[in-house]
N, C-alpha and C positions, 0 to 999 in steps of 0.2 A: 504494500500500500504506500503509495506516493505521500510523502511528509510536505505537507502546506509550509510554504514557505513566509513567514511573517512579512507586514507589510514594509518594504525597505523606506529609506527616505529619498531615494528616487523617483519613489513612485508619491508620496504626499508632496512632494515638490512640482512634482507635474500635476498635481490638482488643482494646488497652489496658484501654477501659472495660469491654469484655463480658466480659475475663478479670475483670477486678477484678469484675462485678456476683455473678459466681457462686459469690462466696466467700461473700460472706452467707446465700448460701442454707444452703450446707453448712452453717455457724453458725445460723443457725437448724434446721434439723432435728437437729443436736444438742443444744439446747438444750433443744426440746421430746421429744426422747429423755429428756433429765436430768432436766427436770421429770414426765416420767412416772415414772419409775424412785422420784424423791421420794416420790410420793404413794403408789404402792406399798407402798415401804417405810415408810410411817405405820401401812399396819394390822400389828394382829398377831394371830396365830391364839390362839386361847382352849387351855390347858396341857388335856392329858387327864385330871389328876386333875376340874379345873373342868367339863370335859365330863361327864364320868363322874357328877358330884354333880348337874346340871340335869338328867339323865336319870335319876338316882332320884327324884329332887324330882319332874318330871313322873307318874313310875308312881305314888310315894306318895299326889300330890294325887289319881291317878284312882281306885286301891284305895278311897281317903277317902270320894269325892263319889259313886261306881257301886259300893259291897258289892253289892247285885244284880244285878248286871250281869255281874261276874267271877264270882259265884254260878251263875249260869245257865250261862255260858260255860265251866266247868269242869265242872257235872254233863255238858251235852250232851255236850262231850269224853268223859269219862269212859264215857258209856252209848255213845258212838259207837266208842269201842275194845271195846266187853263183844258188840256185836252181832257176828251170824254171818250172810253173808247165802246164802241157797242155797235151793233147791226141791226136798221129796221126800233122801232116804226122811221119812215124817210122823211119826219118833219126838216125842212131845212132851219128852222130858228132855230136857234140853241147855241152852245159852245162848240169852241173849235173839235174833231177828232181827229184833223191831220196838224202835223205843226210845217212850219215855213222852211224848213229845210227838206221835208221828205215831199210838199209841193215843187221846191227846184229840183229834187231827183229827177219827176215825172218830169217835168220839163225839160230838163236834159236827156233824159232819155230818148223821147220820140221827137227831139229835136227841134220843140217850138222855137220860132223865133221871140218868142216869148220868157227866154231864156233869163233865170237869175231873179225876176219878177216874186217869188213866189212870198215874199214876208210882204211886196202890197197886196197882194193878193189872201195873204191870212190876214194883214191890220184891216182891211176894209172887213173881213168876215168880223171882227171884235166890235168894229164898227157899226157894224150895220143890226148887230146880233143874229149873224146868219154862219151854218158853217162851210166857213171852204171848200168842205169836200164836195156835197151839193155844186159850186159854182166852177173848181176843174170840173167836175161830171159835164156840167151844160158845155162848157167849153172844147172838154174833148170830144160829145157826141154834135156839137155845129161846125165845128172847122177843125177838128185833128189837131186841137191844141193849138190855133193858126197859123196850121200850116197849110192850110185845103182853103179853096173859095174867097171870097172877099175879104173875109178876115185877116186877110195876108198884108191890106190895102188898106182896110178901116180899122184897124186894130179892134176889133171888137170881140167881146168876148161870150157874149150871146145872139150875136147878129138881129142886132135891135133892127124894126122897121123907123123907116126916117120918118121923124117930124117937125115939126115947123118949130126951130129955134135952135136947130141942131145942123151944122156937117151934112152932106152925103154923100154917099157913095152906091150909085148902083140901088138905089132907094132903100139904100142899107144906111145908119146913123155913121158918120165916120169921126173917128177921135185922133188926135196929133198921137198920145202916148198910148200904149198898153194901161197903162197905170189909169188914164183916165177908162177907158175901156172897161176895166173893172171898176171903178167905183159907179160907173152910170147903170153897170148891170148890178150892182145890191140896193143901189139907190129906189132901182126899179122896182125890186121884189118886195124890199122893206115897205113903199109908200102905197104902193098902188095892189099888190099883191096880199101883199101878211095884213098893213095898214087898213086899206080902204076897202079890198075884197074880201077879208078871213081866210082867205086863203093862204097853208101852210104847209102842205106834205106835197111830195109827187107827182099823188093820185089827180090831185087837185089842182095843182099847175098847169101841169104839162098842157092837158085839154083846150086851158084858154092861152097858156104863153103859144103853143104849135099844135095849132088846130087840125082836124082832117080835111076841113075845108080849105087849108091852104098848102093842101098834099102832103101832110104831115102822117106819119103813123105813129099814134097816139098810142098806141099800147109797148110798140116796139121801141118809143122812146122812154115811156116808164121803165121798160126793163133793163134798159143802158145802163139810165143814171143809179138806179139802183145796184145793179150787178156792178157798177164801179165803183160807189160808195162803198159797198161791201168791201172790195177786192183790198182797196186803199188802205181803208179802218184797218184792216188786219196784215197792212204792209205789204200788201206786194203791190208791185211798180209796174209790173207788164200785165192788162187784161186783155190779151190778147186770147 
């Protein structure tokens, strides 16, 4: 049987040392605890009044450098609250349901020379309290947006019949601008139509504004301006 040999002092010395190596370590990982904690504590956060002032100072410089930009951004706002979006019943009085930029789409699209027009063409709709859509509808079912027929000539935008105090053309009303053009056709609807007749949806227009009696198809123009009202209100740009 093998005699256990007692424990030498080689061997407690080397216990010795391994207790002692692991104190340094502990000291160093506190150390570099401490020195992080230092550099930490070097930054400092910037006071709220100072936040608060580099935050107007930024909007200021951008108001400064983009006026058109916050220009644009606030009308579109603004017409994007004023719209109503819905399909039917086709009263034309009411609030806008296109806004002034998606009438210049359609104009740009099928090419009116009527091009860029479309915010007179919504302020007369605010105007008049009549909606836009309605009055491109009349416009694109008389002259293709005027690009077809006299309207190319008399800028008009419902191809009003001429009468006595007015322009003509062709025994059509003729107007210097586009812009007058629109205003004389909400003028029309407003006083004489919705005003003085009660007259206020499609059904009811269409009959005495283009009569059959003056080779007009009276149902097949109800169906236009509605099927384009529709088309519009829910954004698309080609009813083709």
């Amino acid at each position: 049987m093998p005699k256990v040999k007692p424990a030498s002092h080689t061997t407690k010395t080397t216990l010795r040392k391994r207790r002692h190596i692991r104190i340094p370590t502990i000291e160093l990982k506190r150390i570099r605890r401490t020195t992080r904690r230092r550099r930490r504590s070097k930054f400092q956060r910037p006071s709220w009044p100072a936040l608060l002032i580099a935050i107007f100072a930024v909007i200021g410089i951008f108001f400064y450098l983009f006026p058109q930009t916050i220009t644009t951004l606030v009308n579109t706002h603004t017409q994007s609250t004023q719209i109503v979006h819905h399909s039917g019943p086709y009263i034309l009085t009411g609030k806008p349901t296109i806004d002034a930029t998606f009438i210049n789409e359609v104009l740009q699209y099928y090419h009116s020379p009527a091009q860029g027009k479309g915010q007179a063409l919504y302020d007369d709709g605010i105007k008049y309290h009549i909606d836009p859509a309605f009055a491109l509808a009349f416009f694109m079912h008389e002259s293709d947006l005027g690009t077809q027929g006299v309207a190319r000539i008399t800028h008009s935008l419902g191809n009003i019949r001429a009468t006595t105090g007015y322009d003509q053309y062709d025994g059509y009303r003729k107007y210097a601008t586009w812009e007058d053009g629109f205003d004389d056709w909400y003028q029309l609807i407003s006083t004489l139509y919705v005003q003085k007749w009660d007259l206020t949806s499609v059904e009811q227009i269409i009959p005495v504004y283009a009569p059959a009696s003056d080779n007009n198809n009276e149902q097949q123009y109800i169906h236009s301006v509605e099927y384009m009202v529709d088309a519009w209100r829910s954004g698309q740009i080609d009813i083709s």
